[in-house]
C-alpha positions as CSV (number, residue, x, y, z in Angstrom):
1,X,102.5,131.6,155.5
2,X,105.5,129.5,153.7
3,X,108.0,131.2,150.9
4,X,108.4,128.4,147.6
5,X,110.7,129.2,144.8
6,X,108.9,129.5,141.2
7,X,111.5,128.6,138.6
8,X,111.0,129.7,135.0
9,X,112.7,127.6,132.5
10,X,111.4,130.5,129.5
11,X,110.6,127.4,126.9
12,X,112.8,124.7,128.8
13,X,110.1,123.6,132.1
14,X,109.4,120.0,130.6
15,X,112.7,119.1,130.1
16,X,114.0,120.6,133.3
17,X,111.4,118.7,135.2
18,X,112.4,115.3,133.0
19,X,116.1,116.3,134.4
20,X,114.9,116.4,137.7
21,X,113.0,113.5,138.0
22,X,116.1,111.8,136.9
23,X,118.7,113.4,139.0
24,X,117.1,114.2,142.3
25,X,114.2,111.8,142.0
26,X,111.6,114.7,141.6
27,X,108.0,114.1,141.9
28,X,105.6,116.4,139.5
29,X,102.5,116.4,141.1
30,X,100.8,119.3,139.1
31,X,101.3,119.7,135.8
32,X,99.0,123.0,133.2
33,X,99.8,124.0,129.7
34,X,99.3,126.9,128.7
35,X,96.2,125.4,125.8
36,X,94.7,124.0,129.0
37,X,94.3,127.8,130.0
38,X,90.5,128.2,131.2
39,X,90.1,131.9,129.7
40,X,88.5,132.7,126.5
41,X,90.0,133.0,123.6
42,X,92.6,135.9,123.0
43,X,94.0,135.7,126.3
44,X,97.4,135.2,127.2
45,X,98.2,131.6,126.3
46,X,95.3,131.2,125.0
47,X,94.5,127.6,123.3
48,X,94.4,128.9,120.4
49,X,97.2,130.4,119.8
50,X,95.8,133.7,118.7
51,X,97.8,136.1,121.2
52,X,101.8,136.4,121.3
53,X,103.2,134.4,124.2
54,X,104.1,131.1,125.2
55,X,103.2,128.4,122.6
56,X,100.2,126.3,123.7
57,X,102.1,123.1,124.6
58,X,104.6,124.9,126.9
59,X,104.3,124.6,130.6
60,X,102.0,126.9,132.2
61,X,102.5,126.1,135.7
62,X,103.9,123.1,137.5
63,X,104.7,122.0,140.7
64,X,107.2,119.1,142.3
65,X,109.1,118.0,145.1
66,X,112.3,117.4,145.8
67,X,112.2,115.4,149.3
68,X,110.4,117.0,151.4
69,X,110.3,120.5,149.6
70,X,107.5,122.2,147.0
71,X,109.2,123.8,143.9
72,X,106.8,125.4,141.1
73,X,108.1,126.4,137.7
74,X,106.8,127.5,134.4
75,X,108.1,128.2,130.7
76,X,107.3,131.8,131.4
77,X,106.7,133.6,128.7
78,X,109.2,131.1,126.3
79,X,111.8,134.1,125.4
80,X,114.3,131.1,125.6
81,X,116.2,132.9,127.6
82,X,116.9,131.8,131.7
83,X,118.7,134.0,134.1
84,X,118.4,132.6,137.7
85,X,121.0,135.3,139.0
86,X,121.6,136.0,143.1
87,X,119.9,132.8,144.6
88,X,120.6,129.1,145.3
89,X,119.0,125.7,145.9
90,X,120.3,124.1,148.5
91,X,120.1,120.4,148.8
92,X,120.4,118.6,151.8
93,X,121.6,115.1,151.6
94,X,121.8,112.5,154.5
95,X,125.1,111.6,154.1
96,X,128.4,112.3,152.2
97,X,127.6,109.3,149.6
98,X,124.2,110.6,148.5
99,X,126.0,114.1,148.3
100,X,128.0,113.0,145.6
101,X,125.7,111.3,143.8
102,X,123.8,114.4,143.6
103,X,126.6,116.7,142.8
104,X,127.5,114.7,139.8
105,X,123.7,114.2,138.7
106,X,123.1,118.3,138.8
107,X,126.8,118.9,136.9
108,X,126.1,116.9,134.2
109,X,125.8,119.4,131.2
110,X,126.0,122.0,133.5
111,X,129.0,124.1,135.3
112,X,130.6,123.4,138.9
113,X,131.5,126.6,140.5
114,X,132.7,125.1,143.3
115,X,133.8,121.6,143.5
116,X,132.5,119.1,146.3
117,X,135.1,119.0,149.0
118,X,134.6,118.7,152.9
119,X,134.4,121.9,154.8
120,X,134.5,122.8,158.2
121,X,130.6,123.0,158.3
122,X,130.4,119.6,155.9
123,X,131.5,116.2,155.4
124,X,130.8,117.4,151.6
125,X,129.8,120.7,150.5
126,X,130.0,121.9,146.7
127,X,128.3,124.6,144.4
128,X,127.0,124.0,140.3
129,X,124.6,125.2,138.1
130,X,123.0,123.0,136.6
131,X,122.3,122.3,132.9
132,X,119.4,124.9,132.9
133,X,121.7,127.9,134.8
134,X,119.7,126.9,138.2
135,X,122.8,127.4,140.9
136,X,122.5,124.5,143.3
137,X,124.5,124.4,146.9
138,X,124.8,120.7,148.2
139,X,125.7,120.8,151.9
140,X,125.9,117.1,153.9
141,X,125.9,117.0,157.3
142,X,128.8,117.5,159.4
């Protein structure tokens, strides 16, 4: 058995993955709309569109890495609205260099909580959300 985090972006899941590709050199490796949903018609997400919910184009479910690690995500149900409240990502880059890069990638249009400094338990440790609200920790090796 293995825990993964699911990430809904509620309307947001392509561009967060676009982000992520860009900033942590994320691989998608699955990728199912919502239209490509095999259930009949009237179902939730539905390809035709007939039944409230997500739009048909919105992200169903996806999945990527990040190194060595599985993330899924989804637009949810596409209220627009994210809350990823009392968890972290933590990232875990080889060395103090990659750390920053990192740091600054996942800040960009989103909000440091804690800049990146060296810690007694890190050459470079720091804590932002990034642009979608996703809180990120970034810990390099001592």
């Amino acid at each position: 058995m293995k825990v993964e985090s699911y990430l809904m972006f509620e309307g947001r899941c392509e561009e967060a993955l676009d982000f992520y590709r860009s900033a942590l050199g994320a691989q998608v490796t699955t990728l199912m709309r919502f239209k490509d949903n095999p259930e009949p018609a009237g179902a939730p997400g539905c390809s035709d569109g007939s039944s409230p919910g997500p739009a048909p184009d919105m992200v169903m479910h996806a999945e990527f890495t990040v190194g060595a690690t599985t993330l899924m995500a989804s637009d949810g149900m596409g209220s627009g609205t994210t809350r990823f409240e009392g968890i972290s990502l933590a990232l875990s880059p080889a060395d103090e260099a990659e750390a920053q890069r990192l740091f600054r990638a996942l800040a960009e249009g989103g909000q440091v909580h804690m800049p990146l400094a060296k810690t007694f338990f890190s050459k470079a440790f720091g804590m932002v959300a990034d642009r979608f609200g996703v809180p990120w920790m970034v810990v390099a090796p001592a």
